[in-house]
C-alpha positions in Angstrom: -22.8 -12.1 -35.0 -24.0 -15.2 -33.3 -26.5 -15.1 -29.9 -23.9 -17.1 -28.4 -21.4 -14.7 -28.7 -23.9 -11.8 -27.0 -24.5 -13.8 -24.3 -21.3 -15.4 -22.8 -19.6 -11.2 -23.4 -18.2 -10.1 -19.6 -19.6 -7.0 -17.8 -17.4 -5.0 -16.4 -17.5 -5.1 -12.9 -18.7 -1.9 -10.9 -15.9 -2.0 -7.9 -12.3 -2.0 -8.0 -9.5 -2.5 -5.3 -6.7 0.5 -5.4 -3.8 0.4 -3.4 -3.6 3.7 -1.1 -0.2 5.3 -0.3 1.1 7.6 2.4 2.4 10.8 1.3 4.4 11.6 3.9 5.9 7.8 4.9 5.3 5.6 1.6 2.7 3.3 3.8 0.6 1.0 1.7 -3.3 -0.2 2.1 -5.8 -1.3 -0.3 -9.2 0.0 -1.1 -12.4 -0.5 -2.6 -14.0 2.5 -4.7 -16.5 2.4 -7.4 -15.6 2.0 -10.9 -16.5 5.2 -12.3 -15.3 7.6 -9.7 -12.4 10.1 -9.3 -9.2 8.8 -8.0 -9.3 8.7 -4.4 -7.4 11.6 -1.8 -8.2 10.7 2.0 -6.7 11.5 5.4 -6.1 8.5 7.6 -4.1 7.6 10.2 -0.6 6.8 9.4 0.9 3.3 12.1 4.9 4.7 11.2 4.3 8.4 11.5 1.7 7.7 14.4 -0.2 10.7 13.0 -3.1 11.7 10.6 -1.9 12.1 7.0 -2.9 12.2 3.1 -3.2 8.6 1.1 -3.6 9.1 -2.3 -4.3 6.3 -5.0 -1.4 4.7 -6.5 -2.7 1.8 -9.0 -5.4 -0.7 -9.0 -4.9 -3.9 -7.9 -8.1 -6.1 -9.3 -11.7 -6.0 -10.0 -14.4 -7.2 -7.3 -17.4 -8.3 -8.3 
């Protein structure tokens, strides 16, 4: 292996955008989470139920830097 090919390899990166979706009406957001951690569960406030509800991770989007 050449020390050309070492040093032009990629890192990963260590934060990723995930889209968020409602549970209850299907709303989307995106996120930013760390890399290595669980898939994300949160409550948030929902703009078409007007009420609190659960978002839960649906798919990543792209890597951030």
């Amino acid at each position: 292996m050449f020390i050309t090919n070492v040093l032009l390899k990629k890192t990963k990166s260590k934060k990723i955008m995930v889209m968020m979706e409602s549970v209850v009406s299907g709303h989307n957001f995106n996120y930013i989470r760390e890399r290595l951690a669980d898939k994300l569960e949160l409550i948030r406030f929902d703009p078409f139920i007007q009420r609190e509800s659960v978002y839960k991770e649906k798919k990543k989007i792209r890597s951030i830097k």
